[in-house]
N, C-alpha and C positions, 0 to 999 in steps of 0.2 A: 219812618219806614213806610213803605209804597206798599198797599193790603195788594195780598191777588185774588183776582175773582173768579179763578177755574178755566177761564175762556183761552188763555194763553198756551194753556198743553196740550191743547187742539192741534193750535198753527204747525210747530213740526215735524208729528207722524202725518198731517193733510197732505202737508209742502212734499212732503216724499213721494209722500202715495200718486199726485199728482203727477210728479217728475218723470217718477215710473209710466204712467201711463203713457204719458207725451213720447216717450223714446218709437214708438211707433210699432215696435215689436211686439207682438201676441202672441205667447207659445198655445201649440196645442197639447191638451192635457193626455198624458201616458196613456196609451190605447192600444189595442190590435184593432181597430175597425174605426173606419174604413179601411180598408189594405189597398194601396196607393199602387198601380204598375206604372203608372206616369207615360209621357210621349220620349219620341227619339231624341236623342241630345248630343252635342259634339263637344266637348272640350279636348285642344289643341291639336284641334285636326281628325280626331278620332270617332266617330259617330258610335253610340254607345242604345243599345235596342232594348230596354226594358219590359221583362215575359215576366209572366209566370212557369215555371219549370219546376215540377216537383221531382223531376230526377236528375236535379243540379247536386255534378259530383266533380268536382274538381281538383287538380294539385298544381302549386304555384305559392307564391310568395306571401310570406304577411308581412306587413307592419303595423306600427302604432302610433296613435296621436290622441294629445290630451292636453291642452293648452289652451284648446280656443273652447276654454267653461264659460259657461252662458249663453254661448255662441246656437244659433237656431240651426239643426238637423236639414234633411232633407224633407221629412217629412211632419216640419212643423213644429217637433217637441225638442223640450235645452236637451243643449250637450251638457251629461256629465259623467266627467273627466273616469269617474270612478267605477259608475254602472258598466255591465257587463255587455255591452254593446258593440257593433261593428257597422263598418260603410261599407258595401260591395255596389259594382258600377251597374248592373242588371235586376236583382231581385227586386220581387215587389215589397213595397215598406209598409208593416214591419213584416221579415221573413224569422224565420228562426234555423239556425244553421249548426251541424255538428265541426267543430273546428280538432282537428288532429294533430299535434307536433310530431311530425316525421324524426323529431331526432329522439326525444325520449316517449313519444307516444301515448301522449297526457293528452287526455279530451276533453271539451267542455260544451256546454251549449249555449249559444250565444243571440240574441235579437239583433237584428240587421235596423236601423231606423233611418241610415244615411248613405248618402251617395261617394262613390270611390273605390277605392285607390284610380288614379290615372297615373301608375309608374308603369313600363313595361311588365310582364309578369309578375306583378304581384294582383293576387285575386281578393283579397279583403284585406283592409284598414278595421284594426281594432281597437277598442276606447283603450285608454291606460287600465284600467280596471281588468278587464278583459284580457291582456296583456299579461297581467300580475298572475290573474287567474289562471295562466294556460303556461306560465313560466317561461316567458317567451322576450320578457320586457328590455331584458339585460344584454340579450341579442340584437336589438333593432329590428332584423328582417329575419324570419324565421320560413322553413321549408313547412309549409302545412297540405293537410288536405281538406276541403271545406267540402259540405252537401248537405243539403235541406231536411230537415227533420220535421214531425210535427210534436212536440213534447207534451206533457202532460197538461194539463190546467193549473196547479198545484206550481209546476217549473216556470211556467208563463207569467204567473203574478208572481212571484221571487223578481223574474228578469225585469216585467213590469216595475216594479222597485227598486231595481237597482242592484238587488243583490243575485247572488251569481246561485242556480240553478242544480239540481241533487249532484252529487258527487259520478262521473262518470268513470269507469275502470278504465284505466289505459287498453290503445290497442292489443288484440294479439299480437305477440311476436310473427309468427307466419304474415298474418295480415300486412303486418307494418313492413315486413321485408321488401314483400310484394311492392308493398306503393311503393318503398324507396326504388327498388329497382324500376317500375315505370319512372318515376321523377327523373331518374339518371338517364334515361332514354329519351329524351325530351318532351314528357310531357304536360313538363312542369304549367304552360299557359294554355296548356290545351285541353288539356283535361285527363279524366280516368274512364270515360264511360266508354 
């Protein structure tokens, strides 16, 4: 029987670690800073102007995506599937955004890290997580209302983490009326302000 000399259980945590590196992708590690506004950019035709706007208030579409785990964000760090994250096509990354379901009136607060939605009306793509968390997931496309928030420091490392942010009350009824009745009046892509 062949002695071993230790040297061997090296070679296959190296060969990984290696492999990994080679793939050529470098996430950036979970951060608010630098906060990224980035230049103008077109996808399919569309030219898409990234500001900063701290009275970004909108009503329009959500949906969600969570598939592409592993997958590098817009601004650097993995997608994952499950943190409470969103892509909106303008905010600077990362933003942080209150999102509203217009139909039952559930809020949450959400970190923005990626780039998107490019459907017509819809104004934010949210992780699957985020989705779950807003009770929105089983719908596919939800009626929401998004706007910028600056949350606590406390909610920021929660979101930083992955995990989802103090418990928000549902809208007022009044309130929520109100946006429905704008959203019926078309202002679902255009906004509320």
């Amino acid at each position: 029987m062949a002695k071993r000399d230790g040297r061997g259980w090296l070679a296959l945590p190296l060969a990984a670690c290696l492999a990994a590196c080679g793939s050529g992708v470098h996430y950036r590690p979970v951060s608010d800073t630098p906060v990224q506004i980035g230049r103008p950019y077109t996808v399919r035709g569309v030219t898409y102007v990234p500001a900063a706007d701290p009275t970004y208030d909108m009503l329009g579409y959500a949906s969600w995506y969570g598939n592409e785990s592993g997958s590098q964000v817009a601004n650097g760090e993995r997608f994952r599937p499950d943190a409470i994250t969103a892509a909106n096509t303008t905010l600077p990354l990362p933003s942080y955004v209150e999102v509203t379901d217009l139909d039952s009136g559930h809020r949450i607060i959400v970190r923005v890290n990626d780039r998107g939605p490019f459907a017509k009306g819809r104004i934010i793509d949210l992780s699957r997580g985020a989705a779950e968390e807003l009770g929105t997931k089983a719908k596919g496309i939800a009626r929401v209302r998004v706007r910028v928030v600056q949350p606590a420091e406390k909610d920021r490392k929660l979101l930083r983490e992955g995990k989802p942010a103090r418990r928000l009350p549902d809208e007022k009824p009044a309130i929520l009326a109100n946006l429905r009745e704008q959203f019926a009046m078309g202002m679902g892509s255009q906004g509320s302000r």
